[in-house]
Residue frames relative to the residue before (quaternion, step in Angstrom):
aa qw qx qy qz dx dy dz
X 1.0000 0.0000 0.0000 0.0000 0.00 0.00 0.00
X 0.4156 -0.7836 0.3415 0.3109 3.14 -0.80 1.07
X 0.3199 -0.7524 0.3217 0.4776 3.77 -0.17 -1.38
X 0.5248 0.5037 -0.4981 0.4719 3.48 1.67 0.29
X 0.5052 -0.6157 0.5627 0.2216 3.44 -1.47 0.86
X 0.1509 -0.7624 0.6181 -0.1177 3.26 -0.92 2.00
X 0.4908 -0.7188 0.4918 0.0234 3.37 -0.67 1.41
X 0.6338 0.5417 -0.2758 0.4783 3.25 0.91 -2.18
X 0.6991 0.4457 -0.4706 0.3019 4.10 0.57 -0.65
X 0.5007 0.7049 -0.2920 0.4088 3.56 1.83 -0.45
X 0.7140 0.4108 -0.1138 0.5554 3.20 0.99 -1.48
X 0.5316 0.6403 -0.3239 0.4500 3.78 0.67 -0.32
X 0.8348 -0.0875 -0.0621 0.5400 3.73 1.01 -1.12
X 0.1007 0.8712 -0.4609 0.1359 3.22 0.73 1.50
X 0.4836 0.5675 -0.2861 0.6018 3.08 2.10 -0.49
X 0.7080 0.4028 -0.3257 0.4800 4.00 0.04 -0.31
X 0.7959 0.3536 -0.2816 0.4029 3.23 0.80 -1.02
X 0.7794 0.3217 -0.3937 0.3661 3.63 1.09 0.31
X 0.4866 0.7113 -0.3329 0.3828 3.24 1.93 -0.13
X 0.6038 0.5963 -0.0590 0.5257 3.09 1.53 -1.35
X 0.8444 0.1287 0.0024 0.5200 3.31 -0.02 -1.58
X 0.5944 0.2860 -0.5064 0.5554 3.67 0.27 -0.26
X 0.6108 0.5866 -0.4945 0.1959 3.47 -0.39 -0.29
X 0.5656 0.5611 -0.2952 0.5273 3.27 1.14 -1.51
X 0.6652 0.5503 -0.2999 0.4060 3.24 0.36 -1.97
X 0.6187 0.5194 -0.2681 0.5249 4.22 0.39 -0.81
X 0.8844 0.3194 -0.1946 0.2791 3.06 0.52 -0.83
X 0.5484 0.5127 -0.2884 0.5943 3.15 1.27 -0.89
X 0.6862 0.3972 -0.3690 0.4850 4.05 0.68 -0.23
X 0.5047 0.4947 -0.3960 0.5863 3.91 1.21 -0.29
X 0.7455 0.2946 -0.3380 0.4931 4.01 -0.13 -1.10
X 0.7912 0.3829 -0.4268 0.2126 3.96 0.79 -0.21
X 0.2544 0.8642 -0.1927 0.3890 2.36 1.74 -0.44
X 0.8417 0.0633 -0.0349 0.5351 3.65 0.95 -1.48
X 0.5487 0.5450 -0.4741 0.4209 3.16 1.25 0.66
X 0.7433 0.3915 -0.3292 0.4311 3.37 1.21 -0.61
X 0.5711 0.5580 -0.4702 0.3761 3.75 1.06 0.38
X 0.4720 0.6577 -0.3479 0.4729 3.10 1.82 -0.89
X 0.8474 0.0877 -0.2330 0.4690 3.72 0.51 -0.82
X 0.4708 0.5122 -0.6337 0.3384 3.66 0.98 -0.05
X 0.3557 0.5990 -0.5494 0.4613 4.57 1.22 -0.27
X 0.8076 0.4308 -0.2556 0.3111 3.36 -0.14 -1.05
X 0.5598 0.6399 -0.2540 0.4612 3.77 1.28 -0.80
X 0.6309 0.6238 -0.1613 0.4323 2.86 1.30 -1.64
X 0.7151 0.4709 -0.1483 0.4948 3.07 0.48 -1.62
X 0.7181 0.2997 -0.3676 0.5093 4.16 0.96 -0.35
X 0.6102 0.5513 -0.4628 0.3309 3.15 0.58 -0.41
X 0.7182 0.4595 -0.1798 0.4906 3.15 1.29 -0.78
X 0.4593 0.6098 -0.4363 0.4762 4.22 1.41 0.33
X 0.3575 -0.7121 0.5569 0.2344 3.42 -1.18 0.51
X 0.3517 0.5798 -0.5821 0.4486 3.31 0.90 1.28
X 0.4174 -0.8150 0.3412 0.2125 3.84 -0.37 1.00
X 0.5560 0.6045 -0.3779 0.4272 3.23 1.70 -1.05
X 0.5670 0.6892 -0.3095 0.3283 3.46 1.20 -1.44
X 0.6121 0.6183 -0.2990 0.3919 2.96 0.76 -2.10
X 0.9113 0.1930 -0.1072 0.3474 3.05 -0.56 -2.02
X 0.4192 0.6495 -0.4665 0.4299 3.75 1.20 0.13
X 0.6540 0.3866 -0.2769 0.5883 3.90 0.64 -1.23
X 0.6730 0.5497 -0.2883 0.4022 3.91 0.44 -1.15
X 0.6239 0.4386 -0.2598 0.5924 3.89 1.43 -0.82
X 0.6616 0.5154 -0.3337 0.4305 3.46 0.95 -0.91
X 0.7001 0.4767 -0.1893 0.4968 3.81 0.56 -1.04
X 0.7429 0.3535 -0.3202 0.4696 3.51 0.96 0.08
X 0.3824 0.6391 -0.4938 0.4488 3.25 1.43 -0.43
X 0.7426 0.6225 -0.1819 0.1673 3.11 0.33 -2.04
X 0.5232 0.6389 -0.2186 0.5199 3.07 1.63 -2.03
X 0.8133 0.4940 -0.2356 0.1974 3.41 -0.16 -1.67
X 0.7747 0.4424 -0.2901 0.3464 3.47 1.78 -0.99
X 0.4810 -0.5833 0.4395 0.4851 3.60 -0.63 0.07
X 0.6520 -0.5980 0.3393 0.3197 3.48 -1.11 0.84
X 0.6770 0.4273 -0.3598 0.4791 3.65 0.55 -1.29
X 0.7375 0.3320 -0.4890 0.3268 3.85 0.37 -0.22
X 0.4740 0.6046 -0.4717 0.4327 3.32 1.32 0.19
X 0.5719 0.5898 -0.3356 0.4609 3.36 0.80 -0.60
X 0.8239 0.3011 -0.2488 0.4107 3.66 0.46 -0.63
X 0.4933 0.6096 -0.4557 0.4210 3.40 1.35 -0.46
X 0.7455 0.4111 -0.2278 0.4726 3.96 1.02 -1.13
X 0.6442 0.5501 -0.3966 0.3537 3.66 0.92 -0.22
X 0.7654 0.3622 -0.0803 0.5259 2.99 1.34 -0.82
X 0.7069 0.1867 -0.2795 0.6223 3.78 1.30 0.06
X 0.3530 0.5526 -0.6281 0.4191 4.00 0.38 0.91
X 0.6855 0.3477 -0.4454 0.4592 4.09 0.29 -0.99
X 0.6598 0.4434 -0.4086 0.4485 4.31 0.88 -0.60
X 0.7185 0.4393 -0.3483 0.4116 3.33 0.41 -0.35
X 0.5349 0.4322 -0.5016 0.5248 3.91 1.35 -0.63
X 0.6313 0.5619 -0.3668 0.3889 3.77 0.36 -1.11
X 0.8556 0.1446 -0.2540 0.4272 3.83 0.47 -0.20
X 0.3022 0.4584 -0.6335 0.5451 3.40 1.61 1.66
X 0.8570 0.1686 -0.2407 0.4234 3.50 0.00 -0.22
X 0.4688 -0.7627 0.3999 0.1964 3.44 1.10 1.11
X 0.2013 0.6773 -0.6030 0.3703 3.59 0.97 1.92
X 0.4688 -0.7110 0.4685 0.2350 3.35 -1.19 0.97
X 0.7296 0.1864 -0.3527 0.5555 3.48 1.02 -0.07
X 0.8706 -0.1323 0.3481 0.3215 3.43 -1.61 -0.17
X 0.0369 0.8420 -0.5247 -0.1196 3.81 -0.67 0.10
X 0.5623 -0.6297 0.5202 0.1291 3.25 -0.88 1.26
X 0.0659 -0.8154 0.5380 -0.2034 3.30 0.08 1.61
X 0.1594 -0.8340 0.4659 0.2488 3.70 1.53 -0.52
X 0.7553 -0.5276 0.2176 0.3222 3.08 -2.27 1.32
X 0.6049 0.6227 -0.3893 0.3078 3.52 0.60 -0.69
X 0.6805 0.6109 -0.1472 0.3770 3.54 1.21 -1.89
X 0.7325 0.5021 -0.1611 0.4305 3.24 1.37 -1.10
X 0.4435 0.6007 -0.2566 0.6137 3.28 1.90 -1.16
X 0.8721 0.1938 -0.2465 0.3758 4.04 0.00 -0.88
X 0.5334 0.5082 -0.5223 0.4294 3.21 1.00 0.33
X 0.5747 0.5830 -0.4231 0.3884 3.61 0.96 -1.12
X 0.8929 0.3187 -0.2396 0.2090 3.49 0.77 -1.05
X 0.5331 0.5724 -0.3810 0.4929 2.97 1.38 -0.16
X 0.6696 0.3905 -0.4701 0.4220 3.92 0.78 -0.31
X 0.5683 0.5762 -0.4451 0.3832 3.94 0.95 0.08
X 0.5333 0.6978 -0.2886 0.3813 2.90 1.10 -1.73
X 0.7677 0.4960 -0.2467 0.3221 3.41 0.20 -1.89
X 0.5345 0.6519 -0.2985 0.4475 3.51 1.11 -0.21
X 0.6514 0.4665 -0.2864 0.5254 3.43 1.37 -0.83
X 0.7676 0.3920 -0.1451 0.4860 3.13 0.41 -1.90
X 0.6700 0.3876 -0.4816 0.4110 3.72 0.74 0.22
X 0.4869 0.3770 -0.4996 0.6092 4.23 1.03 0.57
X 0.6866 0.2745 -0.5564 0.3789 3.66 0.22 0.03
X 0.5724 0.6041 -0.3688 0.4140 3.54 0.93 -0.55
X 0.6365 0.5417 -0.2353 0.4960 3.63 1.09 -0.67
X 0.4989 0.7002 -0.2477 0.4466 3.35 1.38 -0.58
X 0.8023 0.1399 -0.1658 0.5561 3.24 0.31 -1.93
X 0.2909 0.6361 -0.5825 0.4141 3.93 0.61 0.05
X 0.8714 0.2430 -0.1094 0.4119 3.52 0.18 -1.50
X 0.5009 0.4610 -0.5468 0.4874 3.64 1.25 0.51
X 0.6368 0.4744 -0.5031 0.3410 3.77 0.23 -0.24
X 0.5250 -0.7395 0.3754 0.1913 3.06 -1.20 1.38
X 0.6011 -0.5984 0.3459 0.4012 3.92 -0.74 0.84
X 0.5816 0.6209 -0.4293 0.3032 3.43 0.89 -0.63
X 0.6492 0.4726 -0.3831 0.4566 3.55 1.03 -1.14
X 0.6744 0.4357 -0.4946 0.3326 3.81 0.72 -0.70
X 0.5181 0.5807 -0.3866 0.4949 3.71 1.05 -0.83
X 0.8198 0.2508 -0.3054 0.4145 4.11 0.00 -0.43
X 0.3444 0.5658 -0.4920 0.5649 3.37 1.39 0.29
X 0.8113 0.3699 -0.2594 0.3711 3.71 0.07 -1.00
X 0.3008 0.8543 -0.1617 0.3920 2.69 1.49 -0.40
X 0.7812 0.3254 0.0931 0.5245 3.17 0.10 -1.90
X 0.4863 -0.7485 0.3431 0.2924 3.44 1.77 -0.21
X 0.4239 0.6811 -0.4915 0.3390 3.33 1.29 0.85
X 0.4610 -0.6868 0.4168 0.3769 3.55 -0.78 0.66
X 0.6924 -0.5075 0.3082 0.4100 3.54 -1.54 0.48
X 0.4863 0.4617 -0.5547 0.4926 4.63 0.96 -0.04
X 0.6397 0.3272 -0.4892 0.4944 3.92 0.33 -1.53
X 0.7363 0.3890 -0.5335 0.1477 3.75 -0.82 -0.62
X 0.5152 0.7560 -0.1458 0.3765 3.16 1.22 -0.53
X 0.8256 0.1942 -0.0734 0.5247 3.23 1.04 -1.44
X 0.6296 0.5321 -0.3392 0.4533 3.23 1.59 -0.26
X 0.8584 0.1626 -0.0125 0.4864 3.29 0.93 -1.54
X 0.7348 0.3456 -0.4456 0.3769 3.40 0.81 0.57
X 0.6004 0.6330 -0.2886 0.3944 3.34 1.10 -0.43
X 0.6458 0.3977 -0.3407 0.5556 3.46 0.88 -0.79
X 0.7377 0.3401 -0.4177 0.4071 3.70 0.50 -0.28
X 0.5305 0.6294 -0.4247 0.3768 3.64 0.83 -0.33
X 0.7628 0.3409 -0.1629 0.5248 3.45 1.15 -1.26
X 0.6577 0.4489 -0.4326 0.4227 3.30 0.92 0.96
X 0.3984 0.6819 -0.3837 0.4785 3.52 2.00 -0.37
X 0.9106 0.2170 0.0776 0.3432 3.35 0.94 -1.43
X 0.0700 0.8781 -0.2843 0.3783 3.02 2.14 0.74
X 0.4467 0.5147 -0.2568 0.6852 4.06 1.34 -0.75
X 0.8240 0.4761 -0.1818 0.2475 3.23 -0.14 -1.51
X 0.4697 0.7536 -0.1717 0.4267 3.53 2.04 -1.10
X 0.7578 0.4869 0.1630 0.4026 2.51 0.51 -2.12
X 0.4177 0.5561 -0.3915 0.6025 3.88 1.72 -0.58
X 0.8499 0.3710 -0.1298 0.3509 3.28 0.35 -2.21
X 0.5704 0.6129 -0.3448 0.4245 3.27 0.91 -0.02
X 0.5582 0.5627 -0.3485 0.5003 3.69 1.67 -0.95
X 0.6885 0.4837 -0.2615 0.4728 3.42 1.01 -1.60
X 0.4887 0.5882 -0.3872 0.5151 4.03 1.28 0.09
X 0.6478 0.4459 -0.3766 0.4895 3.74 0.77 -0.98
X 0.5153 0.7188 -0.2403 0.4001 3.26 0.99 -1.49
X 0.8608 0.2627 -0.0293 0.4349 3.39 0.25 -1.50
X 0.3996 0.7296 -0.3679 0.4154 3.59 1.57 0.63
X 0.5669 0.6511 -0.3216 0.3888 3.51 1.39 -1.09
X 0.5928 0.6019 -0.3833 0.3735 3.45 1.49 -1.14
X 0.5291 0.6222 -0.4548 0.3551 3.86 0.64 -0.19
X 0.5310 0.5567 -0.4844 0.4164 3.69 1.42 -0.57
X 0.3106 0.7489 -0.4873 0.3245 3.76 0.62 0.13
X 0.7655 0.1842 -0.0205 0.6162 3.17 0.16 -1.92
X 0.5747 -0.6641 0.3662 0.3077 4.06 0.55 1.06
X 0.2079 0.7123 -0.6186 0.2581 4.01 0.87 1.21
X 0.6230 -0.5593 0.4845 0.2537 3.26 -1.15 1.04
X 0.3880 0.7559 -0.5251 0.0477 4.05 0.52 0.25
X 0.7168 -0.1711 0.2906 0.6102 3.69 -0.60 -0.59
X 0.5741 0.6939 -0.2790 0.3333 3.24 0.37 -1.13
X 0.6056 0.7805 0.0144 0.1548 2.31 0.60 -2.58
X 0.7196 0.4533 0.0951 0.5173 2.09 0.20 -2.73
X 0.7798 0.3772 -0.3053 0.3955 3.80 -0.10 -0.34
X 0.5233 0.6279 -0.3600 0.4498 2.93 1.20 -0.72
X 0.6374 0.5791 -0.2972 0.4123 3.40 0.69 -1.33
X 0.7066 0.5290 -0.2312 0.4092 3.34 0.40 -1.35
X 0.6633 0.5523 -0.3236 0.3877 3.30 1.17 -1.28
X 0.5760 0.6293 -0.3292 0.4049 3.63 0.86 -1.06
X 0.8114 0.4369 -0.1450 0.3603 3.11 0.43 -2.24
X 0.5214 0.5297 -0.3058 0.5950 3.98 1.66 -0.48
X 0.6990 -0.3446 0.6173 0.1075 3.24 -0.08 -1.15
X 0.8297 0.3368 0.0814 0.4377 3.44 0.23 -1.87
X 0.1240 0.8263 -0.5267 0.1566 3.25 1.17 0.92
X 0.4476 0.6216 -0.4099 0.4953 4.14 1.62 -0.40
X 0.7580 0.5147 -0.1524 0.3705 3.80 0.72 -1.22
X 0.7536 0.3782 -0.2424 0.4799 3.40 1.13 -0.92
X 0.6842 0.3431 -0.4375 0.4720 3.61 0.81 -0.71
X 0.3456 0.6168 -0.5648 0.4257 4.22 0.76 0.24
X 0.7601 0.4740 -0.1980 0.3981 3.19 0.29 -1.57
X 0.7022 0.5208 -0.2514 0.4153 3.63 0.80 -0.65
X 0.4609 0.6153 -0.2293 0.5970 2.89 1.77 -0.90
X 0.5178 0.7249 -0.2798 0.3579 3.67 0.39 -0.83
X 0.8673 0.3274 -0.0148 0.3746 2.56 0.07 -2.40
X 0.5642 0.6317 -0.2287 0.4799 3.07 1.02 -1.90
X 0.6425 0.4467 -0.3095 0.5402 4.58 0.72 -0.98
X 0.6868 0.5252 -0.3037 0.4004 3.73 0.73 -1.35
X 0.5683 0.5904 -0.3429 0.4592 3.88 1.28 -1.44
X 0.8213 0.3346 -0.2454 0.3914 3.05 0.24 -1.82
X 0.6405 0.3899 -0.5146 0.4159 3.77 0.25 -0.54
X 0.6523 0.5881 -0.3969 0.2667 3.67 0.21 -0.89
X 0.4762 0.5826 -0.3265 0.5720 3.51 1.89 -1.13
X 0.9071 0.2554 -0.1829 0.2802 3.25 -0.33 -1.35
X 0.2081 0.6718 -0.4589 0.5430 3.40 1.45 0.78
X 0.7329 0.2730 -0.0776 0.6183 3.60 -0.19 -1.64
X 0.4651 0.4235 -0.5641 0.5350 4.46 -0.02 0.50
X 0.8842 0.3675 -0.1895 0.2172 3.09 0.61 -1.25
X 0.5581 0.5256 -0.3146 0.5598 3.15 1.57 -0.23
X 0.4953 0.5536 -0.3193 0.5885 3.85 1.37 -0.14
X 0.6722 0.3798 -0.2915 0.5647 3.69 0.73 -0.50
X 0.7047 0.4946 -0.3135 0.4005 3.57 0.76 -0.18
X 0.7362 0.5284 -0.0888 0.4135 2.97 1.25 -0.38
X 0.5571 0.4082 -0.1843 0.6993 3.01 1.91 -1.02
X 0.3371 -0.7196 0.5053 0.3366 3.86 0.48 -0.70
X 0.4797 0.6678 -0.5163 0.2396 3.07 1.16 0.36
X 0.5344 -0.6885 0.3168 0.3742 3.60 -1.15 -0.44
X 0.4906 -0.6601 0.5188 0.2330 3.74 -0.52 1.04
């Protein structure tokens, strides 16, 4: 490795390192992104039923979740998702579920822990009256729910989505661990095979500061506007 700082190794695989690795990186944070609001909705929604198993099931689940540190979440699912498919479909060996499958399950069952207290949040900013004139009107307790509390809950707290969702892009790089091809990844790779491991993780640095401020710029100007909080 040399010691003068070469760019040209930056500019050279800007095409691999965002075709390749930002892509994944985008993506796997877009598909978790809606898989873990999709169920952190559902957490929400038990934690918050006056069935108790529900309750303290979601309420045991979301703290488990909170409490661990992501990267060891990350290995527990990379490495026990192919044993655990293999003994839903009662295969004697392991199943090859691949890096991606294991990576979006891992995140969307953490995630959902987050985005289901923010989900629990705006649920509990909508005021009781609207549920009371929903019943009212003689809708049952799923329509009030999906018509008139949900859309307003996920607009109270919309800012708030979208925060946790940066800190989701953010928290994707951790897959370079088990050697996934993310941004990260991707530089990493380059760095090794060049040399210039000083240049690429700058550059990532860079990008990864530029994304997130530029994101959380526009949250904020969405939180102004909606009045919600950011």
């Amino acid at each position: 490795m040399t010691s003068r700082f070469d760019p040209h190794v930056i500019l050279d695989s800007l095409g691999y390192l965002f075709l390749e690795g930002m892509a994944f990186t985008l993506m796997l944070t877009i598909l978790s992104g809606i898989g873990g609001i999709a169920l952190g909705t559902l957490l929400a929604l038990a934690r918050l039923s006056r069935r108790p198993l529900l309750r303290v099931g979601a309420g045991a689940y979301v703290n488990l979740m909170r409490a661990l540190p992501l990267v060891l979440v990350i290995f527990w699912f990379y490495f026990l998702v192919p044993y655990a498919a293999a003994w839903l479909i009662g295969a004697s060996r392991p199943v090859s579920v691949g890096s991606l499958t294991a990576a979006l399950i891992t995140f969307v069952l953490f995630e959902a822990a987050y985005f289901a207290e923010i989900v629990r949040a705006g649920i509990q900013s909508v005021p009781r009256e609207q549920v009371m004139a929903g019943q009212a009107l003689g809708l049952k307790a799923r329509q009030v729910t999906a018509h008139i509390v949900l859309p307003q809950a996920f607009r109270n707290v919309l800012p708030l989505l979208l925060t946790q969702t940066i800190v989701l892009f953010q928290d994707t790089s951790l897959v370079y661990i088990v050697s996934m091809t993310d941004f990260l990844g991707a530089a990493a790779k380059i760095g090794q095979r060049d040399g210039r491991l000083v240049e690429m993780y700058l550059f990532v640095a860079v990008v990864y500061f530029l994304i997130s401020l530029l994101a959380s710029h526009a949250v904020r100007r969405l939180a102004g506007r909606t009045g919600a909080p950011a």
